[in-house]
MARSE-515003 format. One record per residue (C-alpha): residue in one letter; chain; x, y, z. Coordinates in nm, 3 decimals. Each point is the difference from the previous one (the first is absolute). Example, Ala and Ser with C-alpha at 12.3 -4.5 7.8 and 13.67 -1.06 7.14 Angstrom:
% MARSE-515003
residu | chaine | px | py | pz
A | A | 1.230 | -0.450 | 0.780 .
S | A | 0.137 | 0.344 | -0.066 .
This chain:
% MARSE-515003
residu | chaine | px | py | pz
X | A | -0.952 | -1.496 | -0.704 .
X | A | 0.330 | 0.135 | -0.077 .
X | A | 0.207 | 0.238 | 0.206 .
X | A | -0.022 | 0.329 | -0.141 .
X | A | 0.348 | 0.225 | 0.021 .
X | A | -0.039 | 0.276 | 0.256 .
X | A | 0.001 | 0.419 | -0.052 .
X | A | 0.077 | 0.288 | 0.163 .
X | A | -0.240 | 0.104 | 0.240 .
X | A | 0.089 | 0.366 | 0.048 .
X | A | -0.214 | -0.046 | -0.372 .
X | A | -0.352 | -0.045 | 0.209 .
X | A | 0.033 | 0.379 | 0.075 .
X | A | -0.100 | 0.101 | -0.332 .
X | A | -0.331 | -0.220 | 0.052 .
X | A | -0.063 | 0.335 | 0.150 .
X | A | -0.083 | 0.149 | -0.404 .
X | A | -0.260 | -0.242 | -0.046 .
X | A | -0.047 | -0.323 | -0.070 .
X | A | 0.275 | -0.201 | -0.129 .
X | A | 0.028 | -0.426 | -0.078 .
X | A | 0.143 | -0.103 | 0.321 .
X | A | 0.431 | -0.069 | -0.016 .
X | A | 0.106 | -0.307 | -0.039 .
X | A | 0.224 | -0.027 | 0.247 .
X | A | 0.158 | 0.209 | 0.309 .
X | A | 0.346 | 0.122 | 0.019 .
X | A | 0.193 | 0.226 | 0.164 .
X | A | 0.233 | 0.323 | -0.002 .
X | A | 0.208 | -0.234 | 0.254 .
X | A | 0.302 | 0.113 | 0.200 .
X | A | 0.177 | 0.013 | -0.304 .
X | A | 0.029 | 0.377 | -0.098 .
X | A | 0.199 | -0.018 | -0.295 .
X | A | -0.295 | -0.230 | -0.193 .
X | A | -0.254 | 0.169 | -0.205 .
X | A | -0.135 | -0.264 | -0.210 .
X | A | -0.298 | -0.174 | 0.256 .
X | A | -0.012 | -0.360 | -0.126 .
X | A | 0.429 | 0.038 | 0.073 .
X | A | -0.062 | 0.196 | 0.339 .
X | A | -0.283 | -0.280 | 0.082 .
X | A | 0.247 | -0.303 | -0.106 .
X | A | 0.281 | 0.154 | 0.164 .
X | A | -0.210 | 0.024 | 0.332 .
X | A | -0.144 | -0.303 | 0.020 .
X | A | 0.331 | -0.243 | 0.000 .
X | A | 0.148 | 0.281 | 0.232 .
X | A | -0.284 | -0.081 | 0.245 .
X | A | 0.100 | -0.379 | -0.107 .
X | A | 0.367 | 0.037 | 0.079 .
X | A | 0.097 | -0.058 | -0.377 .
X | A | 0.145 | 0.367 | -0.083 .
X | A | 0.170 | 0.253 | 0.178 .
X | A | 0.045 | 0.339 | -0.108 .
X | A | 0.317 | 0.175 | -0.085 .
X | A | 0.015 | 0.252 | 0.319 .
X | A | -0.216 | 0.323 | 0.085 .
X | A | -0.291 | -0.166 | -0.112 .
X | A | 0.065 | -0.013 | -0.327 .
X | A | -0.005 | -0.302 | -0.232 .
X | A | 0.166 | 0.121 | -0.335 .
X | A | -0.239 | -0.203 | -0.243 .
X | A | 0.209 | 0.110 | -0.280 .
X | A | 0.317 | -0.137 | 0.073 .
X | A | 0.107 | -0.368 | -0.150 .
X | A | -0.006 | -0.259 | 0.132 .
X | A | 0.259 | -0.270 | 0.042 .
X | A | 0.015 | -0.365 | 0.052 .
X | A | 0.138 | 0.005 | 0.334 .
X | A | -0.256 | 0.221 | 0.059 .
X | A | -0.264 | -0.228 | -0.093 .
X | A | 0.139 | -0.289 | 0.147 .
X | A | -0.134 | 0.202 | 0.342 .
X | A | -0.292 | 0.057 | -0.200 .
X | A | -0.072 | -0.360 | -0.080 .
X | A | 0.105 | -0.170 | 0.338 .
X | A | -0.200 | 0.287 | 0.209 .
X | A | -0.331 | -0.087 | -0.213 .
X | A | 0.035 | -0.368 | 0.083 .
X | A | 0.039 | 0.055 | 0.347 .
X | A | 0.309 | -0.169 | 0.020 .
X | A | 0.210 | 0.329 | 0.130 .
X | A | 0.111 | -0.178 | 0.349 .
X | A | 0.225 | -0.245 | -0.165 .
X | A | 0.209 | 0.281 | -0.192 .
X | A | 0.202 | 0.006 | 0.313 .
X | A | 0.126 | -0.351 | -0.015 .
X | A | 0.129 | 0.032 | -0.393 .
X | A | 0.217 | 0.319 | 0.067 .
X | A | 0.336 | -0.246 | 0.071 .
X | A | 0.040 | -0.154 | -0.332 .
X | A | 0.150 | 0.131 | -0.320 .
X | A | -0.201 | -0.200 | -0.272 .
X | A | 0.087 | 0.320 | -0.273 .
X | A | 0.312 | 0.175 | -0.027 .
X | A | -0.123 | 0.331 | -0.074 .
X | A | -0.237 | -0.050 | 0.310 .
X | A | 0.275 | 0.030 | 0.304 .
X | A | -0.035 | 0.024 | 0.395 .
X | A | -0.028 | 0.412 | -0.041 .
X | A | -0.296 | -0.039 | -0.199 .
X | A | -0.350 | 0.090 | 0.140 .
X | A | -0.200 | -0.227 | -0.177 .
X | A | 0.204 | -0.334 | -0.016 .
X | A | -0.235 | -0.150 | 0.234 .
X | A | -0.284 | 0.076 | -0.189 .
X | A | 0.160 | -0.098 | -0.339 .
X | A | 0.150 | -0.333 | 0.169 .
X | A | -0.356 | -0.099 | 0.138 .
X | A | -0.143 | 0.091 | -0.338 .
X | A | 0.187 | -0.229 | -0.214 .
X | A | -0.014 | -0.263 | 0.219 .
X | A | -0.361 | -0.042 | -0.017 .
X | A | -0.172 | -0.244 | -0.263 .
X | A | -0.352 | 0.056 | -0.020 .
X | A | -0.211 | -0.321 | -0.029 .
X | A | -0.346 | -0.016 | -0.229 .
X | A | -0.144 | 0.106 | 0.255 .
X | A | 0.155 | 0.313 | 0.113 .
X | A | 0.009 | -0.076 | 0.345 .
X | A | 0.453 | 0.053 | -0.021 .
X | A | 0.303 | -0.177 | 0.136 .
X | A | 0.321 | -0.096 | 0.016 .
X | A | -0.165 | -0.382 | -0.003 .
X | A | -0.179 | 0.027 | -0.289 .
X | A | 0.148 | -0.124 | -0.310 .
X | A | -0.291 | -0.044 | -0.272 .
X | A | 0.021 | 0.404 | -0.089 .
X | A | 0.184 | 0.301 | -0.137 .
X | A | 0.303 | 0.173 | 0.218 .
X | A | -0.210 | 0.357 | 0.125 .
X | A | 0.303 | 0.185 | -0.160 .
X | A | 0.328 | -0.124 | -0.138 .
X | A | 0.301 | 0.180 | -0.089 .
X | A | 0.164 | 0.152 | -0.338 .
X | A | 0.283 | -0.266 | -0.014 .
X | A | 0.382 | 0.022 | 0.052 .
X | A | -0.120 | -0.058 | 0.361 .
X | A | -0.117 | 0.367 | 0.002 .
X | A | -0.353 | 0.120 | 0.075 .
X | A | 0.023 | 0.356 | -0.105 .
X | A | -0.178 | 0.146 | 0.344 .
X | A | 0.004 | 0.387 | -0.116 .
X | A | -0.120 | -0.011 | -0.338 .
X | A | -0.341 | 0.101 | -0.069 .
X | A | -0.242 | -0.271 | 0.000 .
X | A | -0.209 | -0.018 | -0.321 .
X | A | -0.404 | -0.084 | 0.031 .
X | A | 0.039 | -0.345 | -0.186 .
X | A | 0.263 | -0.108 | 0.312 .
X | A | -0.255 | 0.126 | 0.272 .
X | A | -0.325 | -0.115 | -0.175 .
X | A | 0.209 | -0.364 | -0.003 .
X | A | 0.051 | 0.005 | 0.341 .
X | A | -0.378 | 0.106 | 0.094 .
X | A | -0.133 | -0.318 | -0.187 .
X | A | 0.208 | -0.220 | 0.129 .
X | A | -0.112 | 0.139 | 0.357 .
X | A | -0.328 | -0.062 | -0.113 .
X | A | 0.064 | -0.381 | -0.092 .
X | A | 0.097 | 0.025 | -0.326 .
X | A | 0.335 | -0.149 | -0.218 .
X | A | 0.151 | -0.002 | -0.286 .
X | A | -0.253 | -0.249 | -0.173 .
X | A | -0.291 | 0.187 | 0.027 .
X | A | 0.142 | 0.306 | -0.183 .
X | A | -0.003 | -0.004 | -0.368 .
X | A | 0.271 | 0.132 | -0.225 .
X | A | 0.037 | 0.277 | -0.189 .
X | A | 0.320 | 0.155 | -0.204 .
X | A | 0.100 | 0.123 | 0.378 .
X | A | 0.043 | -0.205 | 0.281 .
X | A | -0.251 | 0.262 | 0.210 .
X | A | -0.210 | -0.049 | -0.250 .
X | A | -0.209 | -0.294 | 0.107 .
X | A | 0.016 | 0.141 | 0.367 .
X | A | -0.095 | 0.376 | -0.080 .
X | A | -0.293 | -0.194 | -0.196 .
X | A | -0.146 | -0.174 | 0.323 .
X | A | 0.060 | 0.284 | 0.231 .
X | A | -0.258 | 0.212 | -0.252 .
X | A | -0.231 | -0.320 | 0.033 .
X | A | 0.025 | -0.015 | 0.362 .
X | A | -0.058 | 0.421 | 0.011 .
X | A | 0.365 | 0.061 | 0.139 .
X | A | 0.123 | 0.253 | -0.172 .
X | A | -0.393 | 0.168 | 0.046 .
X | A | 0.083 | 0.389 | -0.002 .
X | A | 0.338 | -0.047 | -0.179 .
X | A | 0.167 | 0.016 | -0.330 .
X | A | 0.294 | -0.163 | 0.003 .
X | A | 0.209 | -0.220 | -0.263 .
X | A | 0.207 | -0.290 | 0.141 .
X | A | 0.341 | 0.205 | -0.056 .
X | A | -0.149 | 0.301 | 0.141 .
X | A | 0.190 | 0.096 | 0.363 .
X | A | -0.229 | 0.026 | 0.294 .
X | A | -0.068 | 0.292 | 0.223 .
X | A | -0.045 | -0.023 | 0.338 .
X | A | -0.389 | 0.130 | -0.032 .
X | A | -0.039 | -0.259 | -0.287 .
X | A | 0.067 | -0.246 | 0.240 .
X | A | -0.167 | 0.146 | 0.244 .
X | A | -0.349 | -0.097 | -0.234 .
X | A | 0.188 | -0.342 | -0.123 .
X | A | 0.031 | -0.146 | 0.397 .
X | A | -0.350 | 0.188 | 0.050 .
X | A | -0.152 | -0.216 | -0.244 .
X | A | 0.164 | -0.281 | 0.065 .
X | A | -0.241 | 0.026 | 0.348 .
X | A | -0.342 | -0.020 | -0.190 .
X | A | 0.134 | -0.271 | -0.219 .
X | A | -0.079 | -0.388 | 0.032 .
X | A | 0.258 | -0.269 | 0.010 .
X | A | 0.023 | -0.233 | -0.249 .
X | A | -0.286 | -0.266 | -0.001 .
X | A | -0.198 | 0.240 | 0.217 .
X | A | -0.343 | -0.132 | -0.037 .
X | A | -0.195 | 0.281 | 0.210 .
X | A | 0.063 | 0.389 | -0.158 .
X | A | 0.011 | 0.149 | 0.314 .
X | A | 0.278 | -0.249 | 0.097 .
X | A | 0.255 | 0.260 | -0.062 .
X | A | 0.365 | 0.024 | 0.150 .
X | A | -0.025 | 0.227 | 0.247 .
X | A | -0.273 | -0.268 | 0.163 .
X | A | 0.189 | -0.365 | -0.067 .
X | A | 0.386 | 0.118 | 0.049 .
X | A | -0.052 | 0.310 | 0.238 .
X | A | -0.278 | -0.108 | 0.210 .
X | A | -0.227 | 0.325 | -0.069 .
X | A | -0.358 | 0.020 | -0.088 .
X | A | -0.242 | 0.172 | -0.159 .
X | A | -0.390 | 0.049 | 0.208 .
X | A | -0.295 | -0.034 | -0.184 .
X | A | -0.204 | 0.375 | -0.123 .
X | A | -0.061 | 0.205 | 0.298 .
X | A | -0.114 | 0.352 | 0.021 .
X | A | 0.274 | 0.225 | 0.206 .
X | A | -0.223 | 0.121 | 0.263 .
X | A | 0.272 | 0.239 | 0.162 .
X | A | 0.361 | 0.086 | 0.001 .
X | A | 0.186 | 0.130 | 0.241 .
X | A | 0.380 | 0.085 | 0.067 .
X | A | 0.117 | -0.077 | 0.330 .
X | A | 0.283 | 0.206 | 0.209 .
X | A | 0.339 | -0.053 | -0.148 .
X | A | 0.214 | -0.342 | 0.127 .
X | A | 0.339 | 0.075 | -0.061 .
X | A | 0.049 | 0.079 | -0.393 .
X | A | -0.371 | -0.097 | -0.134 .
X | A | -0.318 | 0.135 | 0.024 .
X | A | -0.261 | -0.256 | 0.039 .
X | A | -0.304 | -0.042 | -0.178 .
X | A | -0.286 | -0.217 | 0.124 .
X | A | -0.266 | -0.072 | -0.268 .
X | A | -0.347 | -0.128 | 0.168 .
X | A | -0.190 | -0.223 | -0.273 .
X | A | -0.385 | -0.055 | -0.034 .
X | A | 0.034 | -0.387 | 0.124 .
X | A | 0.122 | 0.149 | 0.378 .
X | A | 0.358 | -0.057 | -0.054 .
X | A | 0.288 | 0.235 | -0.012 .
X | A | 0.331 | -0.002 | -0.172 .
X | A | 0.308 | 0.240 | 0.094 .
X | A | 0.236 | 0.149 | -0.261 .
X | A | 0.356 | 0.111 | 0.018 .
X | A | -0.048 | 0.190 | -0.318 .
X | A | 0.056 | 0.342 | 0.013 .
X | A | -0.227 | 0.110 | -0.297 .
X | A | -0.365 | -0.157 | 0.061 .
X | A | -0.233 | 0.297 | -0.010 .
X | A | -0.327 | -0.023 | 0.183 .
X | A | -0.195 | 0.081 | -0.324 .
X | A | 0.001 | -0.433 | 0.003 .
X | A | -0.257 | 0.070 | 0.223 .
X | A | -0.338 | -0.114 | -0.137 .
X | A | 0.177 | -0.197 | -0.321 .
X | A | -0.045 | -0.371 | 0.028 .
X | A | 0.304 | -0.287 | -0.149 .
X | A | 0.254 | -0.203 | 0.175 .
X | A | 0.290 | 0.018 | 0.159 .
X | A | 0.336 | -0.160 | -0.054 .
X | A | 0.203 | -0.082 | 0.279 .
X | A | 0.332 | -0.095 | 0.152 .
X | A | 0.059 | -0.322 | 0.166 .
X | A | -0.052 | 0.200 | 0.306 .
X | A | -0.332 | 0.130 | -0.079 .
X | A | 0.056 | 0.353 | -0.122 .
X | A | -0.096 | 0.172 | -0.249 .
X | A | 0.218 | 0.044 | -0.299 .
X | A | -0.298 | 0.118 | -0.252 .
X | A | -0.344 | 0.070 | -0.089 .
X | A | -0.188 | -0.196 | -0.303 .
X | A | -0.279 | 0.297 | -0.079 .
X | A | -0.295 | -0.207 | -0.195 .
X | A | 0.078 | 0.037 | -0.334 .
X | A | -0.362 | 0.011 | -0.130 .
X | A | -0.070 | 0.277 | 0.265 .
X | A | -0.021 | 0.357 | -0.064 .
X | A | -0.001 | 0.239 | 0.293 .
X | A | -0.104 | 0.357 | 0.039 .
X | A | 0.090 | 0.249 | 0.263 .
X | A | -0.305 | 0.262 | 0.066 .
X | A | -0.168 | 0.233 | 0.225 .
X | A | -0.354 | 0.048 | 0.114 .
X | A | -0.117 | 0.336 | -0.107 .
X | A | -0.337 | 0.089 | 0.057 .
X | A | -0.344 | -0.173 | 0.136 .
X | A | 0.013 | -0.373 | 0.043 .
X | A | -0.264 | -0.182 | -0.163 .
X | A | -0.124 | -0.369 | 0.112 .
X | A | 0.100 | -0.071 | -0.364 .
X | A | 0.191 | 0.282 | -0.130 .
X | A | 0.337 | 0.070 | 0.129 .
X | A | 0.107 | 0.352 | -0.155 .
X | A | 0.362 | 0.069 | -0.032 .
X | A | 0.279 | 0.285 | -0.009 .
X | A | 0.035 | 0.112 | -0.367 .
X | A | -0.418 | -0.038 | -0.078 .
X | A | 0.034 | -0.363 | -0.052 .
X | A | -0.340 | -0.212 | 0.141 .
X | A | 0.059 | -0.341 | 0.077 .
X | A | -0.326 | -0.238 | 0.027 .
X | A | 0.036 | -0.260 | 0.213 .
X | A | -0.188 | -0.353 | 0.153 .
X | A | -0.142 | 0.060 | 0.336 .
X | A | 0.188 | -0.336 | 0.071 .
X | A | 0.362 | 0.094 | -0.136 .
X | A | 0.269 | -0.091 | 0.237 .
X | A | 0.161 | 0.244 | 0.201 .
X | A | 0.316 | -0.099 | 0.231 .
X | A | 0.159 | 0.233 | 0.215 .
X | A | 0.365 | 0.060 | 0.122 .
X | A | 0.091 | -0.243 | 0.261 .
X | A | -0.307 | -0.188 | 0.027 .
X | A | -0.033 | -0.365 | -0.133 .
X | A | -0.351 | -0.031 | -0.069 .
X | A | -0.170 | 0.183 | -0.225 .
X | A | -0.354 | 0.238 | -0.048 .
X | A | -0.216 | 0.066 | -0.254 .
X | A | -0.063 | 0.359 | -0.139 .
X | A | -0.346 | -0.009 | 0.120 .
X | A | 0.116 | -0.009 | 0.326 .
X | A | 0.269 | 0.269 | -0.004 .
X | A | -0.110 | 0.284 | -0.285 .
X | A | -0.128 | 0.217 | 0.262 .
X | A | 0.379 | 0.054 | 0.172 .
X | A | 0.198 | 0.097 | -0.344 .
X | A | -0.031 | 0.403 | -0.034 .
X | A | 0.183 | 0.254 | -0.226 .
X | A | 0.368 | -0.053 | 0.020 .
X | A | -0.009 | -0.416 | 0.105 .
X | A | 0.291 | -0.185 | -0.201 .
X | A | -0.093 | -0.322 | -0.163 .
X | A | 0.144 | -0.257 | -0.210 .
X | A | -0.193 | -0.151 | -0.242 .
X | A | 0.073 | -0.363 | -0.118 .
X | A | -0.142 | -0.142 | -0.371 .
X | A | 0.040 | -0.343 | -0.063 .
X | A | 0.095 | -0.166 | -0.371 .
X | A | -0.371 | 0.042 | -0.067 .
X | A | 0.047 | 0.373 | -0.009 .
X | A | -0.282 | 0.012 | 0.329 .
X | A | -0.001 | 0.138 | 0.358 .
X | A | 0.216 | -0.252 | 0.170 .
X | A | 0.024 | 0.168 | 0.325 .
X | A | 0.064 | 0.362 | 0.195 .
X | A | 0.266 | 0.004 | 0.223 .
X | A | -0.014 | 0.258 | 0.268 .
X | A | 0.371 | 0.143 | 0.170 .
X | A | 0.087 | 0.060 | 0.306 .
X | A | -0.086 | 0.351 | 0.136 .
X | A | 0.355 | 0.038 | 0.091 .
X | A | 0.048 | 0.042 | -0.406 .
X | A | -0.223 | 0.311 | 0.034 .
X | A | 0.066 | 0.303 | 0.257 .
X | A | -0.281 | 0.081 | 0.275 .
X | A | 0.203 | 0.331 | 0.023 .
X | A | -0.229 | 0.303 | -0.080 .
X | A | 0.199 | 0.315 | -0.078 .
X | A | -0.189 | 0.383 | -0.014 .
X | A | 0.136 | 0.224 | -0.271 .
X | A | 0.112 | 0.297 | 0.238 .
X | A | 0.074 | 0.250 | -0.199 .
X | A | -0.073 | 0.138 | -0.380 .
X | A | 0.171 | -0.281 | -0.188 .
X | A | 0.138 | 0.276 | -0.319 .
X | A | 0.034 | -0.302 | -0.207 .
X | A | 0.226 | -0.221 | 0.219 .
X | A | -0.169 | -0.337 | 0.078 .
X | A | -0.067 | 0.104 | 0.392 .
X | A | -0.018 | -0.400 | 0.106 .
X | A | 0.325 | -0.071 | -0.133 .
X | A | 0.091 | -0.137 | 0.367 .
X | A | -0.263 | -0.228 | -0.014 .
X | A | 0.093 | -0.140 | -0.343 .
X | A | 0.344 | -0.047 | 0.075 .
X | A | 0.244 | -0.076 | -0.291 .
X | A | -0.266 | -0.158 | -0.224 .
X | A | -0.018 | 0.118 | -0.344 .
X | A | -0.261 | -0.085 | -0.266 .
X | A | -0.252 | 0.094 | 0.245 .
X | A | -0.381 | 0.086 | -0.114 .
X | A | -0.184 | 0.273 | 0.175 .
X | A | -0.375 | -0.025 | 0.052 .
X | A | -0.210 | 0.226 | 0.196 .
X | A | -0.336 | -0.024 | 0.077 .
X | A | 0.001 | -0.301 | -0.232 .
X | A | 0.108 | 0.187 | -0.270 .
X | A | 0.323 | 0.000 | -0.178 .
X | A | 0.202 | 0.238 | 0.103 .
X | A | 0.342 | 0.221 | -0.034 .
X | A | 0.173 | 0.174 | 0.253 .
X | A | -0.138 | 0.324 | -0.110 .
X | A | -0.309 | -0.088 | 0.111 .
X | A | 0.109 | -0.048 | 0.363 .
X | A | -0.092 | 0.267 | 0.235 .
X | A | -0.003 | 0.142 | 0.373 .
X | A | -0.140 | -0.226 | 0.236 .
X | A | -0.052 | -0.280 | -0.239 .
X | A | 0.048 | -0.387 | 0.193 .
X | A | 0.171 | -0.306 | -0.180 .
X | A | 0.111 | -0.348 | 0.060 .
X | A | 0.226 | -0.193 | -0.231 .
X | A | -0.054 | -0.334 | -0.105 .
X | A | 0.375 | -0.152 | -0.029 .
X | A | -0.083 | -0.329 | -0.151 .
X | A | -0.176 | 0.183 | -0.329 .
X | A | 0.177 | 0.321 | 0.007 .
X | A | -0.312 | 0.223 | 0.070 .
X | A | 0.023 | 0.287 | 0.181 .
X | A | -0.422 | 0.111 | 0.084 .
X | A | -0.072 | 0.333 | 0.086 .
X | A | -0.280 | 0.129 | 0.147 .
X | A | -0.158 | 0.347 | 0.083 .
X | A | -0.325 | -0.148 | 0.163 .
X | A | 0.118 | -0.134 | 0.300 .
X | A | -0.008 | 0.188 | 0.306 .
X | A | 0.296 | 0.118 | 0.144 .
X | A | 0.138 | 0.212 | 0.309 .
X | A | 0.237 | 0.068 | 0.286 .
């Protein structure tokens, strides 16, 4: 099966609408804050994470600005994992417009002294390939001129094992190359010509891609790069049972993601929402074991909902009037816990105002019902005080939250028709806020 590109999952909060076809991959805002385009923000946070990019200062990452070949020299040498021997190439002038005062001449020095072999695997050794990069001529390498797509697609190929003769021609000589990266799903999200300059967010998605991409004579399709050069890995489809962000450890907030099979995976990404709960894919991860993404199952469609009247042992009614039949023997997993129940078993404990997320497979059925944590709903119960005059009275108990739907006695419901005395919950995970005027209250 081939490895889907990932998405932005700040997107699973409009599951919240209704149902929707599940994403097709997870992204992130990232800790980039100048980056509104997700697939760039989810790129550009990944090979952060990675150690390939940096951004430009005050968390910002200018995805705008060119890009120049010195620049992705770094670029290039970072993504093979080869940064620790840019050190050792800083003392020697190989171009002359590359001096001792210039930041990259390591970088550019390693960079043209590697020849990549058939095989990709790179070095100085190797002599049946292509140079990585070469220079202009006239001994010059022209380090802060923009780099164009066909002169970074190049280089990406012949990271990935290929040379000069397995590109074919074309009336430019990017032609042949910008033809194989399309092939090979490269240039996937862009539109680029082979004398087009590069942005930095453009390759941002180029290097990203270059991760989820096999090597040349890569027999299995999940035998991508990030696996055979940067010792990462994808696990097999799990359902995210629970996600939880630890105290902060020095800059990062931690995220540990608890899967169905036991096992738990910790994050230094800043943007993985707990909504993951109850949505089952893989993971991707770093050669240490964390998580750089979430593969949603792309033949999955998830809905967000909220019990809203009398449970049934085969009805399951819903906020909005829906009615959802359902198998006494559908699967229902709960936050946290590795094993799962049948609906049989638990329909008597959902009431009005119980968040669930329901899971259809490819088949368009009932997969499963996931079940969050009660810490994604509040236990607080708040007593309207005083004549509400058209002011939502519970507005402490809601918070900031906005989009909110009011129900009261299982009802929809405005704030109008809140009164004196009245009691109400609020359901945080779907955004209800239940009211009730038969419940006894006092002093």
């Amino acid at each position: 099966m081939k490895i889907k590109r990932l998405w932005a999952g700040c997107l699973l909060l409009v599951l919240l609408l209704g149902l929707i076809p599940a994403p097709t991959a997870l992204a992130a805002g990232g800790g980039f804050y100048d980056i509104s385009d997700p697939k760039v923000a989810e790129a550009a946070e990944i090979l952060q994470l990675l150690g390939v990019v940096e951004g430009t200062g005050s968390h910002t990452f200018r995805p705008g600005a060119t890009l120049t070949r010195a620049e992705f020299c770094k670029l290039a040498i970072e993504i093979m994992d080869r940064g620790s021997q840019e050190p050792a190439q800083r003392s020697r002038t190989i171009f002359r417009d590359v001096g001792p005062t210039h930041w990259a001449r390591g970088y550019i020095n390693l960079a043209t002294s590697i020849t990549l072999s058939n095989g990709g695997s790179g070095g100085e050794e190797d002599t049946a390939g292509d140079r990585l990069i070469m220079g202009v001529g006239n001994g010059s390498f022209e380090p802060d001129r923009p780099i164009t797509a066909g002169e970074a697609v190049a280089i990406l190929l012949r990271i990935l094992g290929y040379n000069n003769q397995d590109v074919g021609t074309g009336t430019y000589w990017y032609d042949g190359y910008m033809s194989l990266a399309h092939s090979k799903k490269l240039l996937d999200g862009l539109t680029l010509t082979g004398q087009d300059s590069l942005t930095r967010g453009q390759s941002a998605l180029l290097l990203y891609n270059l991760l989820f991409t096999g090597k040349k004579g890569a027999i299995n399709e999940d035998d991508i790069y990030l696996k055979s050069d940067l010792k990462g890995s994808v696990t097999s489809d799990q359902l995210i049972l629970l996600s939880v962000e630890l105290p902060e450890t020095g800059s990062n907030t931690n995220t540990v993601l608890r899967l169905s099979d036991g096992s738990s995976y910790q994050t230094e990404r800043t943007t993985l929402s707990s909504w993951l709960a109850g949505t089952r894919g893989k993971l991707v991860l770093d050669a240490s074991q964390k998580v750089l993404a979430f593969l949603p199952r792309e033949e999955d469609t998830i809905r967000q909902v909220s019990v809203l009247g009398q449970v049934e042992a085969n009805k399951l009614p819903l906020a909005g009037g829906d009615s959802l039949s359902i198998r006494e023997d559908t699967k229902v997993w709960k936050s946290g816990e590795d094993v799962f129940d049948l609906y049989k078993n638990v329909w008597l404990d959902l009431y009005t105002g119980t968040p669930l997320t329901l899971c259809y497979g490819g088949d368009g059925k009932l997969a499963y019902i996931f079940m969050p944590s009660s810490s994604e709903v509040s236990d607080t119960v708040m007593v309207a005080r005083s004549k509400p005059n058209g002011v939502n009275p519970f507005g402490a108990l809601i918070g900031g939250d906005t989009g909110y739907q009011i129900y009261k006695n299982g009802v929809p419901a405005t704030v109008n028709d809140i009164c004196q005395y009245d009691v109400a919950t609020y359901d945080r995970g779907a955004k209800i806020l239940n009211v009730s005027d038969l419940r006894l209250t006092g002093r």
